[in-house]
C-alpha positions as CSV (number, residue, x, y, z in Angstrom):
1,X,-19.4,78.3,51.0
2,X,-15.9,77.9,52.8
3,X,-14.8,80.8,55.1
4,X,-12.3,83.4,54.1
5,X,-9.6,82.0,57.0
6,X,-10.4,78.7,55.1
7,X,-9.7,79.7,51.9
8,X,-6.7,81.7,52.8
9,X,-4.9,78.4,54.5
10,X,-5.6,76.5,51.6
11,X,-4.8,79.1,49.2
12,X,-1.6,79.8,50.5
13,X,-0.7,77.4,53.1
14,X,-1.2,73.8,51.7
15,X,-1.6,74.2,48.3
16,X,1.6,76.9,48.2
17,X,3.9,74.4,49.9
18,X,2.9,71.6,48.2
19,X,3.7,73.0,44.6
20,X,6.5,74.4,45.7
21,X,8.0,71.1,47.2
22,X,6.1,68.4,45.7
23,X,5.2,67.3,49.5
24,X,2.6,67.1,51.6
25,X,3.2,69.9,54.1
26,X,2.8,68.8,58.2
27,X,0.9,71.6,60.7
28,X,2.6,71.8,63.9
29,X,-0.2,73.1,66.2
30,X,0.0,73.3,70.4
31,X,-2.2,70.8,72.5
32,X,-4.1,74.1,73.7
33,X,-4.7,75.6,70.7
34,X,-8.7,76.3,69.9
35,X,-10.5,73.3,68.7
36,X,-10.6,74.9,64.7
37,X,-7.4,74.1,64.2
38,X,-8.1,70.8,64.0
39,X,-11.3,70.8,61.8
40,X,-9.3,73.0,59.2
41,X,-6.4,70.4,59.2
42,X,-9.5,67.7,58.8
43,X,-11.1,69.6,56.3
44,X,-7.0,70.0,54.3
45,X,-6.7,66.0,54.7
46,X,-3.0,67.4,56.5
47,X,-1.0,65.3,59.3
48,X,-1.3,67.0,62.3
49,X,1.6,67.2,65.1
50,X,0.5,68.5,68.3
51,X,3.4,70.4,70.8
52,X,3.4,70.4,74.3
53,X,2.8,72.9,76.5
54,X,3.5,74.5,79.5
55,X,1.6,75.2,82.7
56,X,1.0,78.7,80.8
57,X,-0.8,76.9,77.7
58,X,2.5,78.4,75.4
59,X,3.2,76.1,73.3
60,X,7.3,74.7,74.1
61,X,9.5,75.6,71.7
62,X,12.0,72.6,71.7
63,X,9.4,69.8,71.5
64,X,8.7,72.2,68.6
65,X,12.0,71.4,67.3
66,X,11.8,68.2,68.0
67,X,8.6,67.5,66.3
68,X,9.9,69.2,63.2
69,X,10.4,66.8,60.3
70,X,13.1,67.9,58.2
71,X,12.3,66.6,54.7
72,X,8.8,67.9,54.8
73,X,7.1,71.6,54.5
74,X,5.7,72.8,58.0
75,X,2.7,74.8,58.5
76,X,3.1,75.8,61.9
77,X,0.3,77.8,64.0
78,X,1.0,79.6,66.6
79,X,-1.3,80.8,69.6
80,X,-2.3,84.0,70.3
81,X,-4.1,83.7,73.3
82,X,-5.4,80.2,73.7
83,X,-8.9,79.3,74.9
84,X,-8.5,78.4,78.3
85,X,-5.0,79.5,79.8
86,X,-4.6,82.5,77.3
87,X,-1.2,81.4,76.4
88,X,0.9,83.2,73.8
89,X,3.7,80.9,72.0
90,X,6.5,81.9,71.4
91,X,7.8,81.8,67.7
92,X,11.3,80.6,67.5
93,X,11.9,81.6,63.8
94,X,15.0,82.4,64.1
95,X,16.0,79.1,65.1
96,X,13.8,77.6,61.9
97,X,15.5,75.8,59.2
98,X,14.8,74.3,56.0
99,X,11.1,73.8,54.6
100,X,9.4,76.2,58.5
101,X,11.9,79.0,57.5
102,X,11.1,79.6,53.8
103,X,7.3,81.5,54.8
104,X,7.2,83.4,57.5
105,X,3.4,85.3,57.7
């Protein structure tokens, strides 16, 4: 049986995004984030991007920006706390546009 934080990303993330666009949505996800980010986005069959970091572990919000593509959805994760360095990212939202400013969670 899948987890609830499985269910949940598919539920709303992929699946939400995808009817909503017709597209394939892209996670944006930090080089330091915990390893179950990447299983789940194996397990969704999505592309994965992976941002830099800093010497904190935060994930850098202009190769964030740079990353973004602009004619695809964006599921982006962001770090509360990584494993290692405890990094916390900052979320740029307000600088978001298109298909990573329409859900905000």
């Amino acid at each position: 049986m899948p987890s609830a934080r499985l269910v949940a990303f598919d539920n709303f993330g992929r699946h939400y995004l995808a009817s909503k666009t017709g597209q394939e949505p892209v996670l944006y996800v930090s080089e330091e984030s915990h390893y179950s980010n990447m299983r789940l986005a194996e397990l969704q069959q999505l592309e994965v991007r992976l941002i830099p970091t800093d010497e904190m572990g935060r994930m850098v919000p202009e190769e964030l920006e740079k990353a973004l593509d602009p004619e695809r959805p964006a599921l982006i994760v962001y770090s509360m706390g990584t494993t290692f360095k405890g990094g916390i990212d900052e979320m740029p939202h307000e600088r978001l546009t298109g298909a990573a400013a329409t859900i905000q969670v």
